[in-house]
C-alpha positions in Angstrom: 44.4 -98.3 -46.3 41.4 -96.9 -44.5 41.8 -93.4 -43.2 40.4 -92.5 -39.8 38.5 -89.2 -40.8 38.3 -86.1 -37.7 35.1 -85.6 -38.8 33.8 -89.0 -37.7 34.0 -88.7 -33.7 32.1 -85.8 -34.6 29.6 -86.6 -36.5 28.8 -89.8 -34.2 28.1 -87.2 -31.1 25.3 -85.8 -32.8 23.3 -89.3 -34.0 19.8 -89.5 -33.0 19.7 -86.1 -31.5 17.0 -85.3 -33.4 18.7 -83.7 -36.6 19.9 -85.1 -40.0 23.3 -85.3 -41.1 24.4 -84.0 -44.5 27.7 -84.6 -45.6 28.8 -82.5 -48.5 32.1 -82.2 -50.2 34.1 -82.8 -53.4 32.9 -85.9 -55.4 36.3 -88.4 -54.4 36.8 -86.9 -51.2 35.6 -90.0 -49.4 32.1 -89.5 -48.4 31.0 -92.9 -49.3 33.4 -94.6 -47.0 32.9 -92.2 -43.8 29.1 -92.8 -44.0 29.6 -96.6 -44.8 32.0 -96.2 -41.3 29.4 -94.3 -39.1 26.5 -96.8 -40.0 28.6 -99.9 -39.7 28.2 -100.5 -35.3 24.6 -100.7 -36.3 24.7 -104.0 -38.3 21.2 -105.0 -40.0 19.8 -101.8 -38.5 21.5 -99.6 -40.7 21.5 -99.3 -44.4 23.0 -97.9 -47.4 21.3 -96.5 -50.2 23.0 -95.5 -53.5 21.0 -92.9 -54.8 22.5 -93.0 -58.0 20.5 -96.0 -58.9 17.0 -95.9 -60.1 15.5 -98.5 -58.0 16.4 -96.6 -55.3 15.5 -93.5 -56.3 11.7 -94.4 -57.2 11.1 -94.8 -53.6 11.4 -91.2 -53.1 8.2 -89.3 -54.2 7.1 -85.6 -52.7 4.3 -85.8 -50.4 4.5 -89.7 -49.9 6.9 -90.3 -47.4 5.5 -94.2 -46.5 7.1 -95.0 -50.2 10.5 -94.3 -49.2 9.7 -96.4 -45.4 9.1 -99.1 -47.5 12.8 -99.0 -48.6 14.2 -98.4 -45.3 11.8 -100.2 -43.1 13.5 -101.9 -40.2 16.7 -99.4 -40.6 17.5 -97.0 -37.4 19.8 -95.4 -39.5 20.2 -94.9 -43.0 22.3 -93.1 -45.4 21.3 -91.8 -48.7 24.3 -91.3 -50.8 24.5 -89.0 -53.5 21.7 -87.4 -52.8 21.6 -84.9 -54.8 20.8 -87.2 -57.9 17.2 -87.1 -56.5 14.9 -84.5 -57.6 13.2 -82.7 -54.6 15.3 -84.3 -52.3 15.4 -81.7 -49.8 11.4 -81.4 -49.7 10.8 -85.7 -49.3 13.8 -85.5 -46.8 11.7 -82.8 -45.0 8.5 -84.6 -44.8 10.1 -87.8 -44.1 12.0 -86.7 -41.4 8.9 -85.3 -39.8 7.2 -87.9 -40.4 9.4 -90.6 -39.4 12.3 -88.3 -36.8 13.2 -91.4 -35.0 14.9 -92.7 -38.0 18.5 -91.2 -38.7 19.3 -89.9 -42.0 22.4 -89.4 -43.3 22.3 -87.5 -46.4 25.6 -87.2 -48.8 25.8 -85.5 -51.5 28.5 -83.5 -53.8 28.6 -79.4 -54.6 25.5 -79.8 -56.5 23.4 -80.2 -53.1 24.1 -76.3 -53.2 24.3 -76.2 -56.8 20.7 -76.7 -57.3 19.6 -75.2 -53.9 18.0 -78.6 -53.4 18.8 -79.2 -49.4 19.5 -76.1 -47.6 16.3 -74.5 -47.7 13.6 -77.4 -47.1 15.8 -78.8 -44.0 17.0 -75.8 -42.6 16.6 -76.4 -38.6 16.8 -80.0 -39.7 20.0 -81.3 -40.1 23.7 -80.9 -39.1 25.8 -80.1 -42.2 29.8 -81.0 -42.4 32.1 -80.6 -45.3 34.5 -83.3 -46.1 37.4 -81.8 -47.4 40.7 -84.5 -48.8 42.9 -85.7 -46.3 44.2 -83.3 -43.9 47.7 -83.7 -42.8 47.2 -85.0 -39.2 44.6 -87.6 -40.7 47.5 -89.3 -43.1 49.8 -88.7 -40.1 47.8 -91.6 -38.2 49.0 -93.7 -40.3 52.3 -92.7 -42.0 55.2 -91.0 -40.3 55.7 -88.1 -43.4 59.2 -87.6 -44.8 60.2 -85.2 -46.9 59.9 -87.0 -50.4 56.2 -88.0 -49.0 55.1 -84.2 -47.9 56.4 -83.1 -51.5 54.5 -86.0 -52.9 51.2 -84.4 -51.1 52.5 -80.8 -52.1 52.6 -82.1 -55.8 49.9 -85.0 -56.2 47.3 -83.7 -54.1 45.5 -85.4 -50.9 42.2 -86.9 -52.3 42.1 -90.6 -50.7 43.0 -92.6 -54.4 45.8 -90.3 -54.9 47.4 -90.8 -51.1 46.9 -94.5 -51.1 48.0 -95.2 -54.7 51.6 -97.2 -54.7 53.5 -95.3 -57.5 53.8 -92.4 -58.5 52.3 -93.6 -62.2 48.8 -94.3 -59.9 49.3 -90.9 -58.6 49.2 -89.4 -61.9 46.2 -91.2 -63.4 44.3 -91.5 -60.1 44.7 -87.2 -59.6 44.4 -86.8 -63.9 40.8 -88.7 -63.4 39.4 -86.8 -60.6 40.7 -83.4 -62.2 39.4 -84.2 -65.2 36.1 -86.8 -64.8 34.5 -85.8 -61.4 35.2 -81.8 -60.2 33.1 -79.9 -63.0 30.5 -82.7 -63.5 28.2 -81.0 -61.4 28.8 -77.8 -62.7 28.4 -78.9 -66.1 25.2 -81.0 -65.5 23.0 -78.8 -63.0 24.6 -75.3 -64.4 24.1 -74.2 -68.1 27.6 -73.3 -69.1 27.3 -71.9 -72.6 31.3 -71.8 -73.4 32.4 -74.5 -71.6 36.2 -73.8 -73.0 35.6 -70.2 -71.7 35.1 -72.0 -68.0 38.1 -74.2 -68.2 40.4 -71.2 -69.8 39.4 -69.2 -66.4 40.6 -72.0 -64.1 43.7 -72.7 -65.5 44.3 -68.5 -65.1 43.1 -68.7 -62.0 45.6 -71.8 -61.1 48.4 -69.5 -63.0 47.5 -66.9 -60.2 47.6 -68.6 -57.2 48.9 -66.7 -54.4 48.4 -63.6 -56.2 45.7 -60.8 -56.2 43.1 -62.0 -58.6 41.2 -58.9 -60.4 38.1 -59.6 -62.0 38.6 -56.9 -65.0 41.7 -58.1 -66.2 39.8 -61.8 -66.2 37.0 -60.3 -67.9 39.5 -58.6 -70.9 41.7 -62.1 -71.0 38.7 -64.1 -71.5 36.3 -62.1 -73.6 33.2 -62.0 -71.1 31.8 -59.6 -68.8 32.1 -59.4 -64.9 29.3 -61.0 -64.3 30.2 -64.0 -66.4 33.6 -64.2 -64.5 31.7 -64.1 -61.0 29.4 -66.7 -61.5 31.6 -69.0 -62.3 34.1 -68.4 -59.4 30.9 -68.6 -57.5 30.1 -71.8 -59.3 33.6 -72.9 -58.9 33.7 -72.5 -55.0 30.3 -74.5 -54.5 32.1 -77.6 -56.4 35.0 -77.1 -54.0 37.6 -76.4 -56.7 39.0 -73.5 -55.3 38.3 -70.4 -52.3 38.4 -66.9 -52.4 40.0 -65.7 -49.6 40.1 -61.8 -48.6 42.3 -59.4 -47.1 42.3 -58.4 -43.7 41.5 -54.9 -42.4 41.0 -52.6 -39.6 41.8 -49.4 -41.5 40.8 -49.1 -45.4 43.0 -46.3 -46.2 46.2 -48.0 -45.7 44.9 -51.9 -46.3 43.3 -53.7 -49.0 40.3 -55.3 -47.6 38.0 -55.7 -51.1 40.8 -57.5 -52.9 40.9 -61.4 -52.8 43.2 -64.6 -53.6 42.3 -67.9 -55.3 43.6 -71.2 -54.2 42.4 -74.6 -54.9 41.1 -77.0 -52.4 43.5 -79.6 -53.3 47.0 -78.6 -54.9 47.0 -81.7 -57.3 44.0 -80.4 -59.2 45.9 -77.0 -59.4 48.9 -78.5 -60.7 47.2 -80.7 -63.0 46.2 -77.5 -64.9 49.7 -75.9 -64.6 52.5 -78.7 -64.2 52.3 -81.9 -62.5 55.4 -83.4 -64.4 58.2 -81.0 -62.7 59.8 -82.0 -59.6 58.8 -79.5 -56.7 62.7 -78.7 -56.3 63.3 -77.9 -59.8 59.7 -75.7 -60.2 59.3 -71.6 -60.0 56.3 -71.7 -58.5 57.1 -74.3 -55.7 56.6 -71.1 -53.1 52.9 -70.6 -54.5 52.4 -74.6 -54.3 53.7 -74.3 -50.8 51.1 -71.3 -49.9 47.8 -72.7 -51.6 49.1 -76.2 -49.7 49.7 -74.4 -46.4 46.2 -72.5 -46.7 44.2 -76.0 -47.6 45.4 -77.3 -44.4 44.1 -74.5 -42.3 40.9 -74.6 -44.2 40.7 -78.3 -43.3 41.1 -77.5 -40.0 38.5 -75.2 -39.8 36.2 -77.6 -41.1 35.6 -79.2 -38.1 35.1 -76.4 -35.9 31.6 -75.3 -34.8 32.8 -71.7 -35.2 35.4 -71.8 -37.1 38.5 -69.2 -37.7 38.2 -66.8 -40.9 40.9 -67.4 -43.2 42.5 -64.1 -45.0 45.6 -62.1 -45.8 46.9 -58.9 -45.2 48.6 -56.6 -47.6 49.3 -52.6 -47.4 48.4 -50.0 -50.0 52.2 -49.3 -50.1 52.7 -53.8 -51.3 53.7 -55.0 -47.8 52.2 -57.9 -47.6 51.4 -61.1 -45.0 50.2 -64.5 -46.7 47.2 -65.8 -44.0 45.7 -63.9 -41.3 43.3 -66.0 -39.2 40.7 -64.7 -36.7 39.4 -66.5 -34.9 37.4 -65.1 -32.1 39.5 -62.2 -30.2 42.3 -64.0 -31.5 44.4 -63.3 -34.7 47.4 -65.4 -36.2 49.4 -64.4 -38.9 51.6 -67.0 -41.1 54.0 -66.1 -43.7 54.6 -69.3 -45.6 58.1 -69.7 -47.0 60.1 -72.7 -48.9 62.7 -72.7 -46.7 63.2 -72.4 -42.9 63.9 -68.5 -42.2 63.2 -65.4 -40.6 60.3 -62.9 -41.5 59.9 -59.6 -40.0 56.1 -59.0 -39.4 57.2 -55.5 -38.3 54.2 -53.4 -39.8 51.7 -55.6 -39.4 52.4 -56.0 -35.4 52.9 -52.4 -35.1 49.1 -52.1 -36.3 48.2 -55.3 -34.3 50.5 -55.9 -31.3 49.0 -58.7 -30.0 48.7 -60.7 -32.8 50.5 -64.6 -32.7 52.8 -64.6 -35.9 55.1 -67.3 -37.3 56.9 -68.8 -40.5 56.0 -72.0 -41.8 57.7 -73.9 -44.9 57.6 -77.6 -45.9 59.3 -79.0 -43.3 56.8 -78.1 -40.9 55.1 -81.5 -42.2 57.4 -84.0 -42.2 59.9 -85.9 -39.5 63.2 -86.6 -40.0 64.0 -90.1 -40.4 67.3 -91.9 -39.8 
């Protein structure tokens, strides 16, 4: 099964308009087959190049931008995948493309494009960048009417594309196990010096423990035996290999909010509950409400993915503990969720009394699926 991606249509708008395309996101996420896709109407003119392989890669060279034409001569459009493998890959993309702009370059790459600062800087003016984030909701919608068992299946398992379009739950399992395990902190690990690996894997799982919840650096710092500084650069480190997102709270008026605090949740909840509990049936688990919430936030961050200015994603919570899971703004425009397991009512009483015009509503699980008879 082939997922149409939302970022496709959009992406294709903006070919040979004089920029690059780079196309960044989570190793697994399905890069490879969304560039394969957008090059594929141009038959012999386009071409795929795995940069991963070293006859590939000794056609790049900085300063000689004819050695890398002689790979891709007669191409219109190309894509470089995993580009990141490349040293100096955003300075021989910049003279190329200079060089050569009539030529279309898509670039993909994993977190370790920003990892090693290796594209942003060189191309900036250059290119188009787009994350791709694991399937949305709407996108597996296309092609599968959700029921309940499925949208728990997602909740549980995850959304990467090998997890989704595995057959049994035993696929599931490994597929999620291998990309929790083999693919998320490989760039980390390779293109950052981690000195305590164990250290690093001891703060996710706490983090993964704490989803939902106010995160506070100290207490991180005591639990794991290293300063603040260690524990913020790997959450940084974390969030630019798309394992998780700090998200912050949402204020007008600092005396009565908390605005400096922040939540963790991970991009994909089968990654989370790989670290926690992945055995346990949703219905029989404590934290199926927290699963709920870091699924329910994941979607809206997919969402805003494809927006040009997309909405900021927070929450809201009093210095007296009322509290309101996401906030979005987005332009003049806020909407407040409170994400629940089960269909009920909420009373967003304080928090429209501050900010009356504000759109509010409960969501829960079933939000996701259709009834079928």
């Amino acid at each position: 099964m082939v997922f149409q991606r939302a970022l496709e249509p959009k992406i294709r708008e903006l070919l040979f308009k004089g920029k690059m395309i780079t196309l960044l996101g989570p190793r697994q996420s399905g890069k490879t087959t969304l560039s394969k896709s957008l090059i594929a109407p141009y038959g012999d003119t386009g071409g795929y190049f795995d940069c991963q392989l070293a006859e590939v890669r000794r056609h790049f060279v900085v300063g000689e931008p004819d050695r890398l034409l002689e790979l891709v001569r007669g191409k219109t459009i190309v894509v470089f995948d995993e580009a990141q493998t490349v040293q100096d890959i955003g300075s021989i993309l910049k003279v190329f493309f200079d060089t050569y702009p009539k030529t279309q370059v898509i670039a993909t790459g994993s977190s370790s494009f920003d990892l090693s600062n290796k594209i942003k800087e060189p191309m900036t003016g250059r290119t188009h960048e787009f994350i791709l984030l694991p399937l949305s909701i709407p996108e597996i919608s296309q092609h599968l009417a959700l029921t309940q068992t499925q949208v728990h299946e997602l909740m549980l398992y995850g959304s990467y594309p090998a997890v989704v379009t595995a057959q049994t739950i035993d696929e599931k399992l490994r597929a999620i196990r291998g990309i929790a395990t083999n693919y998320l902190y490989k760039d980390v690990f390779v293109f950052e010096a981690i000195r305590n690996p164990k250290v690093f894997e001891d703060l996710v799982r706490a983090l993964a423990l704490q989803v939902g919840s106010l995160v506070s650096v100290n207490e991180l710092s005591q639990t794991l035996g290293v300063t603040r500084t260690t524990v913020n650069r790997y959450l940084r480190l974390l969030e630019q290999a798309f394992v998780i997102k700090r998200v912050y709270g949402f204020s007008r008026n600092p005396r009565t909010e908390l605005k400096k605090a922040f939540k963790v949740y991970f991009l994909d909840t089968g990654v989370r509950n790989v670290l926690v509990d992945i055995i346990t049936p949703l219905t029989h688990r404590n934290d199926r409400g927290a699963v709920f919430e870091n699924f329910f936030v994941t979607e809206r961050m997919k969402d805003s993915s494809l927006k040009i200015f997309p909405q900021e994603i927070m929450f809201w919570r009093s210095r007296a503990g009322e509290e309101v899971d996401v906030v979005e703004r987005e332009g003049g425009i806020l909407r407040a969720y409170e994400c629940k397991w089960t269909p009920q009512t909420f009373s967003f009483k304080t928090f429209m009394k501050a900010y009356p015009d504000t759109i509010s509503s409960v969501v829960s699980p079933s939000d996701y699926w259709s009834e079928v008879s």
